[in-house]
C-alpha positions as CSV (number, residue, x, y, z in Angstrom):
1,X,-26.6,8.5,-9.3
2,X,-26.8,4.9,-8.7
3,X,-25.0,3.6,-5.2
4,X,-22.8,0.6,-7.8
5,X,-21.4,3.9,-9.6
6,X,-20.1,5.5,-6.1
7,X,-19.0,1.8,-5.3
8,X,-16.9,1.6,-8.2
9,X,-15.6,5.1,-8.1
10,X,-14.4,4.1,-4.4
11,X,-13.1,1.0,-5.0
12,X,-11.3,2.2,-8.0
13,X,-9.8,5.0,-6.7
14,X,-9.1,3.6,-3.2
15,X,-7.0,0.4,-5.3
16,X,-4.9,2.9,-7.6
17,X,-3.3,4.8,-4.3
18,X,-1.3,1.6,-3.8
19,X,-0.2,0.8,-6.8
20,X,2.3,3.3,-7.0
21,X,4.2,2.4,-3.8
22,X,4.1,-1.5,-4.9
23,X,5.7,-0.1,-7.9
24,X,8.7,2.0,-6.1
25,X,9.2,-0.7,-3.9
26,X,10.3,-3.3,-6.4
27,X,11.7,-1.0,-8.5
28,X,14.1,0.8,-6.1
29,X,14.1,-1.9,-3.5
30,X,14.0,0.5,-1.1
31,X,11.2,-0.6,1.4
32,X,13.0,1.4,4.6
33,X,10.5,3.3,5.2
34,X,7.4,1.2,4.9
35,X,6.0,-0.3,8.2
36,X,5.6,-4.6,7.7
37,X,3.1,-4.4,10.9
38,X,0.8,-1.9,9.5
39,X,1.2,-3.3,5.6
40,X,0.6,-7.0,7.4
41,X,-2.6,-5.1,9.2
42,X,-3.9,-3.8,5.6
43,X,-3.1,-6.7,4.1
44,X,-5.5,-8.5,6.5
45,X,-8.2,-6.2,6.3
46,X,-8.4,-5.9,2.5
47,X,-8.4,-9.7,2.6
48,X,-11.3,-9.6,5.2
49,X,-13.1,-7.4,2.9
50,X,-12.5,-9.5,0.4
51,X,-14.3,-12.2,2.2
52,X,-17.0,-10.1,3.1
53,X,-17.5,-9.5,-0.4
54,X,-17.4,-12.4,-1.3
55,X,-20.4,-13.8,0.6
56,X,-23.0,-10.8,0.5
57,X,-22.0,-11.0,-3.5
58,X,-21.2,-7.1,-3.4
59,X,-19.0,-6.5,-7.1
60,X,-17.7,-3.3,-5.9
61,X,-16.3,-4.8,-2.4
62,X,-15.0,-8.1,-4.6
63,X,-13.5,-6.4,-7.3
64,X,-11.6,-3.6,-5.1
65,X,-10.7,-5.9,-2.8
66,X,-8.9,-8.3,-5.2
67,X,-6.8,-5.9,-6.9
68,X,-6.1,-4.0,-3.2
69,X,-5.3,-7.7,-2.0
70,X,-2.8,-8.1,-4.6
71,X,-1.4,-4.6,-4.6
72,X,-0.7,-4.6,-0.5
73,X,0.6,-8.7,-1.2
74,X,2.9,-7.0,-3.7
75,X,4.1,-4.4,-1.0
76,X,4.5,-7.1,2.2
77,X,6.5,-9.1,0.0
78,X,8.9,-6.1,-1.5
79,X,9.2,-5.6,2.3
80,X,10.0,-9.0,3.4
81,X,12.5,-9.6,0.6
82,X,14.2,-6.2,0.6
83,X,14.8,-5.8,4.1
């Protein structure tokens, strides 16, 4: 198997475990019992990842990285708005 396919796999599957919680925190506006500090940590690492990505031109790092990014940015910012 070639290493882009476990890449992908991994990045795909490592993005989709956030989407749902973005999701129930708009839609219920019920952010309680998510942590801002450790969403705010995330946040910064997928973003440094992103980065990383970014300059060894790695697809699988870049295109996780950009949907995690916006999933977690989704998340902090249900957070901040539904205290």
């Amino acid at each position: 198997m070639r290493p882009e396919i476990i890449g992908y796999l991994a990045a795909t599957l490592g993005t989709i475990c956030w989407i749902p919680q973005a999701w129930k925190a708009w839609s219920t506006r019920d952010t309680s019992g998510l942590s801002l500090p450790s969403n705010l940590m995330f946040l910064i690492t997928v973003s440094l990842w992103l980065v990383y990505g970014l300059m060894v031109v790695d697809w699988p790092i870049i295109v996780a990285n950009i949907f995690a990014v916006t999933a977690v940015f989704t998340i902090v910012a249900a957070k901040l708005k539904y205290k």
